[in-house]
C-alpha positions in Angstrom: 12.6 18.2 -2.1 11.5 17.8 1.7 9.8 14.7 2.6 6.6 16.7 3.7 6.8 18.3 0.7 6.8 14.7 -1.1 4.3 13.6 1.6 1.9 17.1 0.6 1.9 16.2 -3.1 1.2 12.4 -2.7 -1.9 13.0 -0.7 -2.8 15.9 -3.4 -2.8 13.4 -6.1 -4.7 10.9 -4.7 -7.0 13.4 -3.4 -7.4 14.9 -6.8 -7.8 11.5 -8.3 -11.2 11.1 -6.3 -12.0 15.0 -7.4 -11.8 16.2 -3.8 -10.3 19.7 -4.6 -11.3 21.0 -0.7 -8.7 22.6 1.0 -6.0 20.5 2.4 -3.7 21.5 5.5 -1.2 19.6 6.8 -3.0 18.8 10.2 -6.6 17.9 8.4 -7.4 14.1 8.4 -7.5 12.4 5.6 -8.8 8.2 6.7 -10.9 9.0 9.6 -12.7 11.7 8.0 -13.4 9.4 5.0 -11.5 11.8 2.2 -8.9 8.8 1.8 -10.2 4.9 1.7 -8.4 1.9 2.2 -6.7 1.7 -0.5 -5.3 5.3 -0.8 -4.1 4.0 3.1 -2.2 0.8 1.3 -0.5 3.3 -1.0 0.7 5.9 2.0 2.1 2.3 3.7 3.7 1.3 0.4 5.0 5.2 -0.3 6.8 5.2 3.3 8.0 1.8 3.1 9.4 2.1 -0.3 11.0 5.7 -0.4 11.8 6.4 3.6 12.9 2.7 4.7 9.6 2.7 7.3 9.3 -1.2 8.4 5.9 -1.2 9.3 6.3 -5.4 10.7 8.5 -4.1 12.4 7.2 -0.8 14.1 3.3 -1.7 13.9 0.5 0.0 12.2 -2.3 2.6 13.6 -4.0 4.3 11.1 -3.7 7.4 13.2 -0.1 7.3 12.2 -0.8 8.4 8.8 -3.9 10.4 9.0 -2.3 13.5 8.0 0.3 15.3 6.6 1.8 15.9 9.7 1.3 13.1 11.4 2.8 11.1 7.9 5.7 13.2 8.9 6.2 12.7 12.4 6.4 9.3 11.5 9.2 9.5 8.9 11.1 11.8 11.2 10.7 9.3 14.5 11.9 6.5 11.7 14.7 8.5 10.6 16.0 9.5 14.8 15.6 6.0 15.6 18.0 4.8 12.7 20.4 7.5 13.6 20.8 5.7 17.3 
């Protein structure tokens, strides 16, 4: 499985756990528009830093950087270039 496609489903079940069954595409916001909280946020930091290696101390934090599904992505992707270097 793809790491979007583990990204898609994460974000799925945590929007499902707060009965939000909208329609989700992979550029929709998901902090700023208020259908994720805090919390959901801590578990997207603890998801990337576990399972993709992201060092957030060391890279910084924006909550832009995980606002959606694609942006969640372009994050792991830039994390996996930079250890390729």
């Amino acid at each position: 499985m793809d790491h979007k496609t583990i990204v898609r489903q994460f974000v799925r079940d945590r929007l499902a756990r707060k009965n939000d069954d909208g329609p989700l595409s992979d550029d929709s916001s998901l902090l700023v528009s208020g259908r994720l909280d805090s919390v959901d946020a801590v578990e997207i930091v603890v998801l990337l830093e576990e399972q993709f290696n992201i060092d957030f101390a060391r890279i910084g934090f924006d909550q832009t950087m995980i606002d959606s599904v694609d942006s969640i992505d372009s994050l792991i992707c830039s994390a996996e270039a930079s250890k390729q270097l």
